[in-house]
PQR file of N, CA, C, O and H, with PARSE charges and radii, in Angstrom:
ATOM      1  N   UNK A   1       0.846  -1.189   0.000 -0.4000 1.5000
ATOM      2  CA  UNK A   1       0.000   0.000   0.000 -0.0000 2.0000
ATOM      3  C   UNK A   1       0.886   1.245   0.000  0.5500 1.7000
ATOM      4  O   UNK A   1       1.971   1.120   0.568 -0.5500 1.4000
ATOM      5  N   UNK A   2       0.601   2.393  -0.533 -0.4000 1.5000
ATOM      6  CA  UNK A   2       1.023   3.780  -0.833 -0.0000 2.0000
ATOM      7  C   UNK A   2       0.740   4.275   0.230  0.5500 1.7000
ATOM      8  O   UNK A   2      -0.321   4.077   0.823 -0.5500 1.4000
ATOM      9  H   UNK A   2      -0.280   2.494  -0.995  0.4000 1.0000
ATOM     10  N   UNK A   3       1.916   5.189   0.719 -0.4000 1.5000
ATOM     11  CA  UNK A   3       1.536   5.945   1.420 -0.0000 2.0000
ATOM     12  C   UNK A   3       1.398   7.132   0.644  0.5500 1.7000
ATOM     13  O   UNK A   3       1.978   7.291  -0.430 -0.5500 1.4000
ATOM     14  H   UNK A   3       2.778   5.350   0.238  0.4000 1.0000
ATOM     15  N   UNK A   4       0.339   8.299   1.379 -0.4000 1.5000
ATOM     16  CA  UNK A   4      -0.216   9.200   0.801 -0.0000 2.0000
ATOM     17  C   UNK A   4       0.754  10.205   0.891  0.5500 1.7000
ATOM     18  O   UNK A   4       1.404  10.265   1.934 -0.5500 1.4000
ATOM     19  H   UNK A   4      -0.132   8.170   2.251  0.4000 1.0000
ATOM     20  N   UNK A   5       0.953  10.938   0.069 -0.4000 1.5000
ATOM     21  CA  UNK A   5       2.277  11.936  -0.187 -0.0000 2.0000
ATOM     22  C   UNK A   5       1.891  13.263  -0.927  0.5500 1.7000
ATOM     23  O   UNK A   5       1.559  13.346  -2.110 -0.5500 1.4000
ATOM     24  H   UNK A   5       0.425  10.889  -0.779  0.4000 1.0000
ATOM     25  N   UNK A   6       2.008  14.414   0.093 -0.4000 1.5000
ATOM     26  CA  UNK A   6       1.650  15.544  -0.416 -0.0000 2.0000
ATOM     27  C   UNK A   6       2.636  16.402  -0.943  0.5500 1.7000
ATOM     28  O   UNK A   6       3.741  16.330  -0.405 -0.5500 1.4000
ATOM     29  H   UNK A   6       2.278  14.346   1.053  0.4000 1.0000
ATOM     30  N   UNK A   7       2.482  17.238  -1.918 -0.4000 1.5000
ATOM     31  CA  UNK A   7       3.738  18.179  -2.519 -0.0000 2.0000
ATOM     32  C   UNK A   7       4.341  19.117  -1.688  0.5500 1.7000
ATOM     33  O   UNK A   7       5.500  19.531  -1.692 -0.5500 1.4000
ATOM     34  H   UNK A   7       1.584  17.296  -2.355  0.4000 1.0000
ATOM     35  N   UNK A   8       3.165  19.464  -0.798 -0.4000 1.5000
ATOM     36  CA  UNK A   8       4.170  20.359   0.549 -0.0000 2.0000
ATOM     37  C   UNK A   8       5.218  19.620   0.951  0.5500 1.7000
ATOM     38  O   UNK A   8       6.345  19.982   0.614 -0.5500 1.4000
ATOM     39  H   UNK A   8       2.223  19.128  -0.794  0.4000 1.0000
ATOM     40  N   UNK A   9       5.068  18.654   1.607 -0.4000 1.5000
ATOM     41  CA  UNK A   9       5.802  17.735   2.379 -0.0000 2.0000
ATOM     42  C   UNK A   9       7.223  17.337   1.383  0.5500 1.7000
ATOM     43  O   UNK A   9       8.328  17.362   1.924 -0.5500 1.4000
ATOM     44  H   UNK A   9       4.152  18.360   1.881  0.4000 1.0000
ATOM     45  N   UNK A  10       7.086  16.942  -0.217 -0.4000 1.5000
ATOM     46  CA  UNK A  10       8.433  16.966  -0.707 -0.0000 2.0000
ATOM     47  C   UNK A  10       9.160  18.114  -0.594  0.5500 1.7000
ATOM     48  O   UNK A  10      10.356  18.201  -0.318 -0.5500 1.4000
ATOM     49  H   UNK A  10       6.188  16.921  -0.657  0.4000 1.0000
ATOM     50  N   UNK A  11       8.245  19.154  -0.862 -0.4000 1.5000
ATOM     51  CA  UNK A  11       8.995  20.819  -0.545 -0.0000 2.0000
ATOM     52  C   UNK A  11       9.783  20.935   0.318  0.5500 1.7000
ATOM     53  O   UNK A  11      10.978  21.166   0.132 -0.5500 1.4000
ATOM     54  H   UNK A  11       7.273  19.084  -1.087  0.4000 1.0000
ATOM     55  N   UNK A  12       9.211  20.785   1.458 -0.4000 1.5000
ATOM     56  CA  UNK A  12       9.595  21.254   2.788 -0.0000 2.0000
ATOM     57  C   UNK A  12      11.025  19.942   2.616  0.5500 1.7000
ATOM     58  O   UNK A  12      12.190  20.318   2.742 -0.5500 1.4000
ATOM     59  H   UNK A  12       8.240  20.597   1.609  0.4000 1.0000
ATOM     60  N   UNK A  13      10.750  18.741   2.380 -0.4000 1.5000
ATOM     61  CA  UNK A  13      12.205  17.583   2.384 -0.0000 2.0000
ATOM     62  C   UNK A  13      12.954  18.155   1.701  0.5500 1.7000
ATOM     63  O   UNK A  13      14.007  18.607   2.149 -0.5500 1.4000
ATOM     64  H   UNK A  13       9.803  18.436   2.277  0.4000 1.0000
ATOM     65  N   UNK A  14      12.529  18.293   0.235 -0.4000 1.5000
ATOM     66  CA  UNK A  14      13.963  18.498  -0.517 -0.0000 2.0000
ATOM     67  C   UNK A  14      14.066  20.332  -1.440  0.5500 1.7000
ATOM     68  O   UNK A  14      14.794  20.981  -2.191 -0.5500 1.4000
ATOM     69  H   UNK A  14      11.673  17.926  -0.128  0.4000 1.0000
ATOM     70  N   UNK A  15      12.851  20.412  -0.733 -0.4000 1.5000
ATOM     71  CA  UNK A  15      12.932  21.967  -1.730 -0.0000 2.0000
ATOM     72  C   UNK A  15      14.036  22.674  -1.549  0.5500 1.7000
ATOM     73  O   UNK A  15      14.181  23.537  -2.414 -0.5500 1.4000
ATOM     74  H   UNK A  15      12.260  19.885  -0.123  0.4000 1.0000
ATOM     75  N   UNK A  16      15.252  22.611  -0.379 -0.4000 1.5000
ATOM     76  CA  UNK A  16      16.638  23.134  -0.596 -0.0000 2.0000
ATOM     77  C   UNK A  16      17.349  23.188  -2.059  0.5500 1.7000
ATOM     78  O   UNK A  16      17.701  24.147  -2.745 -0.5500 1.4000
ATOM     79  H   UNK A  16      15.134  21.910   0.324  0.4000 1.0000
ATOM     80  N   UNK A  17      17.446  21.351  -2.333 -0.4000 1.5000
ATOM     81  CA  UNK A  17      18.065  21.131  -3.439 -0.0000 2.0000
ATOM     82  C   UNK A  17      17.027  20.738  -5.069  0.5500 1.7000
ATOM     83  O   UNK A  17      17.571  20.326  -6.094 -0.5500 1.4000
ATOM     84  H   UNK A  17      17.161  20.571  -1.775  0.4000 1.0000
ATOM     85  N   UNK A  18      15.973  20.911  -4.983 -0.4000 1.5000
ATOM     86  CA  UNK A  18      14.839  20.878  -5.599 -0.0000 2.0000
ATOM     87  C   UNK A  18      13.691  21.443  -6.003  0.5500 1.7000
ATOM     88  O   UNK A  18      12.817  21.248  -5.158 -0.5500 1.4000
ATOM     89  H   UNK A  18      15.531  21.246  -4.150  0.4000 1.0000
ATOM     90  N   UNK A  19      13.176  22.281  -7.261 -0.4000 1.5000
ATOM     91  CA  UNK A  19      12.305  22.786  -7.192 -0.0000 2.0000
ATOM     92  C   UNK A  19      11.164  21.969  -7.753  0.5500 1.7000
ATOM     93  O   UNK A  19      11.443  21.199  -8.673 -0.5500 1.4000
ATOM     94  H   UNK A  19      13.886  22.439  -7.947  0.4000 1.0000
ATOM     95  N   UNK A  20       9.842  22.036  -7.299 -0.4000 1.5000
ATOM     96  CA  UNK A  20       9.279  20.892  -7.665 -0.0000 2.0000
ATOM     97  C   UNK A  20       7.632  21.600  -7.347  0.5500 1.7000
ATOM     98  O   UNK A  20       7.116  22.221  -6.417 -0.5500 1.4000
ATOM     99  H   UNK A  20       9.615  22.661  -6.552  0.4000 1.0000
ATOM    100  N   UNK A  21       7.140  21.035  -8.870 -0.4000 1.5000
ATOM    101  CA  UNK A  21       5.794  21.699  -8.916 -0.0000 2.0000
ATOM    102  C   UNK A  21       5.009  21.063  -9.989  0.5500 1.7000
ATOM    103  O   UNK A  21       5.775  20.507 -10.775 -0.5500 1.4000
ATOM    104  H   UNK A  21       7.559  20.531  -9.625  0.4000 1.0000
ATOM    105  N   UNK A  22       3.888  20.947 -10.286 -0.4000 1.5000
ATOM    106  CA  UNK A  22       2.827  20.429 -10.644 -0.0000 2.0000
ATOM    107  C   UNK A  22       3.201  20.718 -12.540  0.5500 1.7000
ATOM    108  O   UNK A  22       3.932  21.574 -13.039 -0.5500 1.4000
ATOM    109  H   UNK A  22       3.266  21.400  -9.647  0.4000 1.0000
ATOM    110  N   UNK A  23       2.400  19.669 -13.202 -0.4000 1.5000
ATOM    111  CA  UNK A  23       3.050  20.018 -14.817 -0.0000 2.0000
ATOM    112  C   UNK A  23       1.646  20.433 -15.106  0.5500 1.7000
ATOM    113  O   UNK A  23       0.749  20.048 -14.355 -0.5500 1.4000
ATOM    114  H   UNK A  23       1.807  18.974 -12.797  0.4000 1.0000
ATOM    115  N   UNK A  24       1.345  21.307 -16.299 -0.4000 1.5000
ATOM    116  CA  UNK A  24      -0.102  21.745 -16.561 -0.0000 2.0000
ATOM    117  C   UNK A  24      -0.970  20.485 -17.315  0.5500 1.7000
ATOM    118  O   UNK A  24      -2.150  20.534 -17.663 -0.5500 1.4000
ATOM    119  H   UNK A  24       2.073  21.620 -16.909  0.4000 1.0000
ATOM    120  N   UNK A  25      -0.318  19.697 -17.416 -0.4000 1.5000
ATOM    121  CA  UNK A  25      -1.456  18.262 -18.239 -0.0000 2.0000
ATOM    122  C   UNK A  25      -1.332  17.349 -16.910  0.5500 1.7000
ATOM    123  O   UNK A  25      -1.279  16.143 -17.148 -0.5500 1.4000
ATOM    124  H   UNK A  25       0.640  19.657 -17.134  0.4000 1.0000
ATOM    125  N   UNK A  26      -1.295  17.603 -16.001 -0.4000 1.5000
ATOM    126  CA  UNK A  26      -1.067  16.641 -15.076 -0.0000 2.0000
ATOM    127  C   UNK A  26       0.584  15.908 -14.353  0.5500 1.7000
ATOM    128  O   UNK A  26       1.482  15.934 -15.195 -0.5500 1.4000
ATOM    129  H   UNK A  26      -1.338  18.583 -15.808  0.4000 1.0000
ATOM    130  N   UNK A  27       0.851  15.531 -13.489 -0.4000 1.5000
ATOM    131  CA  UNK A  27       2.433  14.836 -13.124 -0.0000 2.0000
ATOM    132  C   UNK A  27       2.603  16.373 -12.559  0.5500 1.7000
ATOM    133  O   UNK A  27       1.997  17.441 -12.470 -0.5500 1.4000
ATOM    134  H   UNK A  27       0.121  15.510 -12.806  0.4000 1.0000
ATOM    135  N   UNK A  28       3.977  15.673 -12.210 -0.4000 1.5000
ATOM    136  CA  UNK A  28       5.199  16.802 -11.398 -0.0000 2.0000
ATOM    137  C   UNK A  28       6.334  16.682 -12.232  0.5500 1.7000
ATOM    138  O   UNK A  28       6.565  15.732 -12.980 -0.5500 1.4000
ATOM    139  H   UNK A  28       4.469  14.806 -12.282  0.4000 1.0000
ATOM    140  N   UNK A  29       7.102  17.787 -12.053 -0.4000 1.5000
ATOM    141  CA  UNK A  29       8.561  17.707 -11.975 -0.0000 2.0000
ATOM    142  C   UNK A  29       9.487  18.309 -10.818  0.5500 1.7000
ATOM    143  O   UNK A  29       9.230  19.114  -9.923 -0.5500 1.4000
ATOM    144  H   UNK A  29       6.915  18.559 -11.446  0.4000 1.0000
ATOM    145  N   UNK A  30      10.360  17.800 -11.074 -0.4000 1.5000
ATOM    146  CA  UNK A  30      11.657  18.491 -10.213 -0.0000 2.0000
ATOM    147  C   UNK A  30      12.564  19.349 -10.888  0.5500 1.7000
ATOM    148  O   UNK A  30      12.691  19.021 -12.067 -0.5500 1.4000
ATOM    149  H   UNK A  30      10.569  17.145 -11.801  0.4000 1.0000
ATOM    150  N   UNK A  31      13.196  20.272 -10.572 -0.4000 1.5000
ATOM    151  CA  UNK A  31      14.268  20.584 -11.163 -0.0000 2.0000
ATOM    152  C   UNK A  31      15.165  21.103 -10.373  0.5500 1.7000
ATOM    153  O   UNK A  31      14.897  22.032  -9.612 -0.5500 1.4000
ATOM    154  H   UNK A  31      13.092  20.539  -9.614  0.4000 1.0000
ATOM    155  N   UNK A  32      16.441  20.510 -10.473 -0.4000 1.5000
ATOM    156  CA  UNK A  32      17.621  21.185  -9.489 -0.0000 2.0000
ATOM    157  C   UNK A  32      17.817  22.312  -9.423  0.5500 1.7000
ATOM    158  O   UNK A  32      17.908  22.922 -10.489 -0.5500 1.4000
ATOM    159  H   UNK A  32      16.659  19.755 -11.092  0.4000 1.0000
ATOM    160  N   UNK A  33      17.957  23.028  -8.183 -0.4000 1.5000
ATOM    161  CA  UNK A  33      18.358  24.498  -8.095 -0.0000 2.0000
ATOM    162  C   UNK A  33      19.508  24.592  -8.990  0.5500 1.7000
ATOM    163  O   UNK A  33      19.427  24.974 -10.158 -0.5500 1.4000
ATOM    164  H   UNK A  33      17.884  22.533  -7.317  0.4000 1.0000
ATOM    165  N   UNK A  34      20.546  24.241  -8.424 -0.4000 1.5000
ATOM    166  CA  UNK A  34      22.080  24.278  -8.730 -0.0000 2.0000
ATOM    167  C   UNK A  34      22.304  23.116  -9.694  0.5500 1.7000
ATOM    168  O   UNK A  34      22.649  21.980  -9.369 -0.5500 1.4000
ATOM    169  H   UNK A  34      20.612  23.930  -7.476  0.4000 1.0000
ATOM    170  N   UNK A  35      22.058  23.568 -10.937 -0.4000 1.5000
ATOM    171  CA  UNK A  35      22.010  22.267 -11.702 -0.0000 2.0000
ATOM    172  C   UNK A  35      23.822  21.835 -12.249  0.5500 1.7000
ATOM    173  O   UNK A  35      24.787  22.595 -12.328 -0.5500 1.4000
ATOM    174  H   UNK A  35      21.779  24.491 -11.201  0.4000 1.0000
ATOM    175  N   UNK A  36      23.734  20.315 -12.552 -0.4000 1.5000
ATOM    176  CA  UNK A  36      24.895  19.700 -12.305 -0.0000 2.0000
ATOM    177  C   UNK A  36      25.332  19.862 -13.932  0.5500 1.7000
ATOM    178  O   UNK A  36      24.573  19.853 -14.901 -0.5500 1.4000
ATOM    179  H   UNK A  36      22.951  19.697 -12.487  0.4000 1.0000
ATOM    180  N   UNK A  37      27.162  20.049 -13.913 -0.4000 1.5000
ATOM    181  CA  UNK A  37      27.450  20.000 -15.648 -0.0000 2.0000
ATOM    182  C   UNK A  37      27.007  18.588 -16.189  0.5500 1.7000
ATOM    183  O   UNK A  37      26.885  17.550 -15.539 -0.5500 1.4000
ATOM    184  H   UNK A  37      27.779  20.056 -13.126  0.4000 1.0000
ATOM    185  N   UNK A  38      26.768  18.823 -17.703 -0.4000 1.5000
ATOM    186  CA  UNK A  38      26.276  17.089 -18.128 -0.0000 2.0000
ATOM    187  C   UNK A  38      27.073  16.074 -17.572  0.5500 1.7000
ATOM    188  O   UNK A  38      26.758  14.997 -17.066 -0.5500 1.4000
ATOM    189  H   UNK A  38      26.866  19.666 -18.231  0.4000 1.0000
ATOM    190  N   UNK A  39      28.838  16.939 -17.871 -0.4000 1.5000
ATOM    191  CA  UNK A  39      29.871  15.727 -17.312 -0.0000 2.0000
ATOM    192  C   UNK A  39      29.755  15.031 -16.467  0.5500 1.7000
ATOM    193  O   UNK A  39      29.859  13.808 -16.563 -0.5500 1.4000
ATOM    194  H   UNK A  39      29.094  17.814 -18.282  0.4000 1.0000
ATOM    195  N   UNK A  40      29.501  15.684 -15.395 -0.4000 1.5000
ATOM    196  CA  UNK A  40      29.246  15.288 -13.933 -0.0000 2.0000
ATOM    197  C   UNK A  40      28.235  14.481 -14.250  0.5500 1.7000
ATOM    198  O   UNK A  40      28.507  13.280 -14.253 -0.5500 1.4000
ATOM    199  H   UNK A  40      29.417  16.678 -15.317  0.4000 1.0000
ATOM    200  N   UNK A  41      26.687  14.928 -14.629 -0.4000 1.5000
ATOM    201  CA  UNK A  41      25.574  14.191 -14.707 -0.0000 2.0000
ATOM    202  C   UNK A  41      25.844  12.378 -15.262  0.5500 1.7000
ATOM    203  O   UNK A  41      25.491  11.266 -14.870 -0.5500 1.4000
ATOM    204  H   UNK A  41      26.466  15.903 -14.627  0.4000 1.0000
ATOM    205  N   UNK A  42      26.822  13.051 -16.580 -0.4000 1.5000
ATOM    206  CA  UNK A  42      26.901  11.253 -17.358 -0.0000 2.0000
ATOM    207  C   UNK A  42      27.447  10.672 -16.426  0.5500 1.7000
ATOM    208  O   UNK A  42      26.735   9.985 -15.694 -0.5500 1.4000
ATOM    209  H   UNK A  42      27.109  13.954 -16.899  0.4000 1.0000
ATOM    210  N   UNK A  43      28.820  10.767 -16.179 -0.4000 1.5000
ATOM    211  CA  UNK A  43      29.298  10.081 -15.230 -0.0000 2.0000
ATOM    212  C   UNK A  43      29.160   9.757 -14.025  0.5500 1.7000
ATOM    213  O   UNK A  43      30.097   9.266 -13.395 -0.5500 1.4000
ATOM    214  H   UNK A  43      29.398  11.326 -16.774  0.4000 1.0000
ATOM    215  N   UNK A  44      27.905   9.986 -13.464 -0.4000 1.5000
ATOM    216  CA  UNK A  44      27.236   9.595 -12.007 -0.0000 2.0000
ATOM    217  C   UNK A  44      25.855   9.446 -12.224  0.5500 1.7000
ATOM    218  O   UNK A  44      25.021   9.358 -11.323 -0.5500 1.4000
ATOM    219  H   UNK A  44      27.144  10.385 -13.976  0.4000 1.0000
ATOM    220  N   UNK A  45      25.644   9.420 -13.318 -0.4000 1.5000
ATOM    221  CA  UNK A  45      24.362   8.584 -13.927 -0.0000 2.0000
ATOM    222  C   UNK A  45      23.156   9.725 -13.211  0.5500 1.7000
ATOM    223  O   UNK A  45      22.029   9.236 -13.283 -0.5500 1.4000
ATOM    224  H   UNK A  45      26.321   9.492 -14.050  0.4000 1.0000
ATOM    225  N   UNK A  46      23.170  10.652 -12.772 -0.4000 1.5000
ATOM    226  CA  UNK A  46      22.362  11.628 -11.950 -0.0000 2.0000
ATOM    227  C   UNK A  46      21.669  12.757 -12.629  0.5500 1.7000
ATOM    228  O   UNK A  46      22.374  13.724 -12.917 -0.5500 1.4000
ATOM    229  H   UNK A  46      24.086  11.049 -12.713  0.4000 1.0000
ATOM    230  N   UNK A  47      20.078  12.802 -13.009 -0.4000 1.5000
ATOM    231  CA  UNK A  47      19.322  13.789 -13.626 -0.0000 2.0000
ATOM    232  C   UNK A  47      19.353  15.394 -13.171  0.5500 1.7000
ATOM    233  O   UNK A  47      19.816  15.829 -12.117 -0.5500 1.4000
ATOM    234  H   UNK A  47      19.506  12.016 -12.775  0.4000 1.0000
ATOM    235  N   UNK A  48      18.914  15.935 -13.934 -0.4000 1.5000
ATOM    236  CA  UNK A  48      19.283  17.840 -13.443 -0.0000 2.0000
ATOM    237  C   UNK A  48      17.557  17.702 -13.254  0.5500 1.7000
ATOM    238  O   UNK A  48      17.181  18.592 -12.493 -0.5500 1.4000
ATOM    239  H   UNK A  48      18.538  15.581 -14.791  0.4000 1.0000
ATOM    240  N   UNK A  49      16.561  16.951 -13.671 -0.4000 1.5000
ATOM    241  CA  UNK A  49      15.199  17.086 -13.716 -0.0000 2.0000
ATOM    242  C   UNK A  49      14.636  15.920 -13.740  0.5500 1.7000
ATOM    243  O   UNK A  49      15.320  15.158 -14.423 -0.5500 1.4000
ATOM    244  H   UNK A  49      16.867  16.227 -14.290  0.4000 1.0000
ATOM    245  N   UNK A  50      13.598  15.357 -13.265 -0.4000 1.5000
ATOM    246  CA  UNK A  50      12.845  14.194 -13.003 -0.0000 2.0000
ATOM    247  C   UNK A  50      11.354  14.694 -13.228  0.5500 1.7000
ATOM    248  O   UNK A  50      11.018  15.722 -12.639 -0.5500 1.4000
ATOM    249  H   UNK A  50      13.042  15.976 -12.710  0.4000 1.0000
ATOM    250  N   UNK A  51      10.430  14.035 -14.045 -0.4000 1.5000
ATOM    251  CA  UNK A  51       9.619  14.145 -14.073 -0.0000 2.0000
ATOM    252  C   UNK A  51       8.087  12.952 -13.694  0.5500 1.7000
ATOM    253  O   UNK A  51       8.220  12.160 -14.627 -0.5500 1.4000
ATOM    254  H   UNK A  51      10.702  13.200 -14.523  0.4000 1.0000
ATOM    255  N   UNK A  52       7.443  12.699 -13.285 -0.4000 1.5000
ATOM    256  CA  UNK A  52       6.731  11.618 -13.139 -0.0000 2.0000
ATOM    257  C   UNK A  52       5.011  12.322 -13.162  0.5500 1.7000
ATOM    258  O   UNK A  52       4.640  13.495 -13.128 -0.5500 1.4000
ATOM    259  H   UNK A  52       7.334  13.342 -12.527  0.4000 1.0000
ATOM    260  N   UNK A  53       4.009  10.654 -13.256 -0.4000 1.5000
ATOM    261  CA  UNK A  53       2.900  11.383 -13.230 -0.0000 2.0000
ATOM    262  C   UNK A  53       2.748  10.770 -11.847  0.5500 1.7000
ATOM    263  O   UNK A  53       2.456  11.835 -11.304 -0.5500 1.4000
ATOM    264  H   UNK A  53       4.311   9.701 -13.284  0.4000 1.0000
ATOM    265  N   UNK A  54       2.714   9.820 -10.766 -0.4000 1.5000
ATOM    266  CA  UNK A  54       1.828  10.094  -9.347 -0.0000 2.0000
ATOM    267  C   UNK A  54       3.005  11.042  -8.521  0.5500 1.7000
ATOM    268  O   UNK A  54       4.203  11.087  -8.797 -0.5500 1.4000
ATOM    269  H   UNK A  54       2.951   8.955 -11.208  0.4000 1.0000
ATOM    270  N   UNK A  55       2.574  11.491  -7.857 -0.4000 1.5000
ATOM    271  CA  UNK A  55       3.503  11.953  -6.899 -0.0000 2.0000
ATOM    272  C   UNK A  55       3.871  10.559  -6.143  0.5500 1.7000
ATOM    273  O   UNK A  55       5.078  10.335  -6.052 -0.5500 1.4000
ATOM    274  H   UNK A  55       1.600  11.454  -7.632  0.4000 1.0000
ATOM    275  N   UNK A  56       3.502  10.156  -5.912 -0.4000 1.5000
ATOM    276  CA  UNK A  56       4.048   9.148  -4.929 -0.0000 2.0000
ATOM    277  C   UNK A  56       5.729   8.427  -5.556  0.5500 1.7000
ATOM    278  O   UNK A  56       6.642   8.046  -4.824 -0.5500 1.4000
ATOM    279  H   UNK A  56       2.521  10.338  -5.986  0.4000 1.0000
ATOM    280  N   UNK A  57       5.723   8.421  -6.538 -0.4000 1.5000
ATOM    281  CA  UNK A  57       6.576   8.329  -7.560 -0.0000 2.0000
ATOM    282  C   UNK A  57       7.651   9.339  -7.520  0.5500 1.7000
ATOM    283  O   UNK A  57       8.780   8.906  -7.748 -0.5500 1.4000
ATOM    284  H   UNK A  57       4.981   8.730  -7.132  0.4000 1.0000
ATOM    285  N   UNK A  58       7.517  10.690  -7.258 -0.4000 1.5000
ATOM    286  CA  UNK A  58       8.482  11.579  -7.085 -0.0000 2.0000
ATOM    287  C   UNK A  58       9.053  11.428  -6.082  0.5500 1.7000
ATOM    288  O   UNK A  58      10.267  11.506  -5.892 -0.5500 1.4000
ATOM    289  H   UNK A  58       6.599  11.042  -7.072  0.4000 1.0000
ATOM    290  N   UNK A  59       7.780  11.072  -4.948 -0.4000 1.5000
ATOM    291  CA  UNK A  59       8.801  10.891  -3.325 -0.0000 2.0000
ATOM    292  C   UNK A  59       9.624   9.933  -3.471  0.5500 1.7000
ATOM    293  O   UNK A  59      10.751  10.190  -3.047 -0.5500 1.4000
ATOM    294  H   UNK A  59       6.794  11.008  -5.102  0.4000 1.0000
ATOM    295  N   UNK A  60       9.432   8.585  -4.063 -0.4000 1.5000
ATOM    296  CA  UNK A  60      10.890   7.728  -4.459 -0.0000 2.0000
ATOM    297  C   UNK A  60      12.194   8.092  -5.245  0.5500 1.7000
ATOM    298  O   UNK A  60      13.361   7.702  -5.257 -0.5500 1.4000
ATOM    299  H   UNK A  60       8.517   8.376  -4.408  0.4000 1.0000
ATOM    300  N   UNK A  61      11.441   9.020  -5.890 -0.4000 1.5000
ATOM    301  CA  UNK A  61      12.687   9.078  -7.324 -0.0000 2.0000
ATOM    302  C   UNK A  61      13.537  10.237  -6.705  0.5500 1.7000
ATOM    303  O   UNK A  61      14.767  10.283  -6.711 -0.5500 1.4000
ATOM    304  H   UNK A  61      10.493   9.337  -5.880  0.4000 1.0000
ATOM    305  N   UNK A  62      12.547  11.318  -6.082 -0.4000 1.5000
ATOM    306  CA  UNK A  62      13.868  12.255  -4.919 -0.0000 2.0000
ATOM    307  C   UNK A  62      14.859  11.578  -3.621  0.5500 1.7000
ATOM    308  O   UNK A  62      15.986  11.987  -3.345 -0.5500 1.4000
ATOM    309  H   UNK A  62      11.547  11.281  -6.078  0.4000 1.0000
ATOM    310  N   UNK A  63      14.280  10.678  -3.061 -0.4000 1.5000
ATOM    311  CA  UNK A  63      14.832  10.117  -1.888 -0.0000 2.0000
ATOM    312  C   UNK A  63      16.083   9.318  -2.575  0.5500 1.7000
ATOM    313  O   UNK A  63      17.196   9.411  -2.058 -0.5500 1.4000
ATOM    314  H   UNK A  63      13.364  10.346  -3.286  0.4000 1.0000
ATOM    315  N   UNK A  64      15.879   8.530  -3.752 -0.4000 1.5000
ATOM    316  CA  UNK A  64      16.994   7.400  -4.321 -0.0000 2.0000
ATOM    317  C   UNK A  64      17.880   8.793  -5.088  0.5500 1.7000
ATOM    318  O   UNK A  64      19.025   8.481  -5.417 -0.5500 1.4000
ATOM    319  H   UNK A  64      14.974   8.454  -4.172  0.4000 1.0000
ATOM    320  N   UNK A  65      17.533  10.077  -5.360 -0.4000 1.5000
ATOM    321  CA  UNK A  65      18.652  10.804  -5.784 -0.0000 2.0000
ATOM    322  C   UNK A  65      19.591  11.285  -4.317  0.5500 1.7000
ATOM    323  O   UNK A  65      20.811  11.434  -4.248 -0.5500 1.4000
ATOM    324  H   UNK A  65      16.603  10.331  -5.093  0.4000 1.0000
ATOM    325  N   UNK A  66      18.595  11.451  -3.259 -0.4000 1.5000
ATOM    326  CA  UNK A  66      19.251  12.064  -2.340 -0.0000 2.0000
ATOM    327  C   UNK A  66      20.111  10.839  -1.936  0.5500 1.7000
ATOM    328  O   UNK A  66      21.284  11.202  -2.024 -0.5500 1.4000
ATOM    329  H   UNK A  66      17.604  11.330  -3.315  0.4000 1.0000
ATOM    330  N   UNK A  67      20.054   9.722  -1.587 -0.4000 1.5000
ATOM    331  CA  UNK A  67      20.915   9.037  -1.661 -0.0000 2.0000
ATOM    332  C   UNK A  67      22.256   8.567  -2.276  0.5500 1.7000
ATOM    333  O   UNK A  67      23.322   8.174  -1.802 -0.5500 1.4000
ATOM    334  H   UNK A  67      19.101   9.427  -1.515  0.4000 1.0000
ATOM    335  N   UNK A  68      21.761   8.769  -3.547 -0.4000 1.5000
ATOM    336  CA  UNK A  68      22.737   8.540  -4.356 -0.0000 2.0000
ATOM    337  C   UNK A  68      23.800   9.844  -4.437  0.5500 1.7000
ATOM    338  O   UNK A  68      24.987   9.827  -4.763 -0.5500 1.4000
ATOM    339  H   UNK A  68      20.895   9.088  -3.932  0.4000 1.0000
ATOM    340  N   UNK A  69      23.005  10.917  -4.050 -0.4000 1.5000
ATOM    341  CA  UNK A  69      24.191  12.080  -3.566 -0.0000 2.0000
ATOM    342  C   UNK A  69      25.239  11.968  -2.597  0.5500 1.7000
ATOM    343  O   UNK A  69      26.459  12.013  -2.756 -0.5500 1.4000
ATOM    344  H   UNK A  69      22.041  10.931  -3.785  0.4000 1.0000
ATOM    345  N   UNK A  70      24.387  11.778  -1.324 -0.4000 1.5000
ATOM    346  CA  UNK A  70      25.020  11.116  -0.378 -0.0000 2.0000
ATOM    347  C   UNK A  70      26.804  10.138  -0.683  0.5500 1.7000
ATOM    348  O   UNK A  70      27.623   9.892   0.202 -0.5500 1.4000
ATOM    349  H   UNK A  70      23.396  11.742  -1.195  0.4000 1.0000
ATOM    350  N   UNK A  71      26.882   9.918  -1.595 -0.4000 1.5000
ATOM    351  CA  UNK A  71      27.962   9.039  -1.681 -0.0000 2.0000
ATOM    352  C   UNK A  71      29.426  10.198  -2.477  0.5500 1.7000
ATOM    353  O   UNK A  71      30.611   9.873  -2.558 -0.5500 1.4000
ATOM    354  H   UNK A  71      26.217  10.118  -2.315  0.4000 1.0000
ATOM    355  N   UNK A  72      28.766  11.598  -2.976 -0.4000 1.5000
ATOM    356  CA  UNK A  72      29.729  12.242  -2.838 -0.0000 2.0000
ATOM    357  C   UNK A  72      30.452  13.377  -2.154  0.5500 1.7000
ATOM    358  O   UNK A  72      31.618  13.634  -2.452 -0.5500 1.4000
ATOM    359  H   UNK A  72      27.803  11.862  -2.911  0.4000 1.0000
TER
END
């Protein structure tokens, strides 16, 4: 089961390193404040923008980036 996941609540988690807001046909995106050079991006396999349609979906796909930050 899903837990229920509101867009405030990603805000308030990651809106430091994330801007993140509703798309006009429906879904979210993210987009990095401080966005990363491609170089960097290819070689750490890491998006400048994520887009999805449930939110519930964003709260995973931000948490496995924040992680995957974590390691530099």
């Amino acid at each position: 089961m899903e837990t229920a996941v509101d867009a405030s609540d990603l805000i308030v988690r990651y809106g430091r390193h994330w801007l993140i807001s509703e798309l006009a046909g429906g879904g979210y995106y993210a987009v990095r404040r401080h966005g990363l050079s491609e170089e960097f991006l290819g070689r750490n396999d890491l998006p400048n923008v994520i887009c999805t349609a449930p939110l519930g979906e964003m709260a995973r796909r931000l948490e496995t980036e924040r992680k995957r930050e974590n390691r530099f």
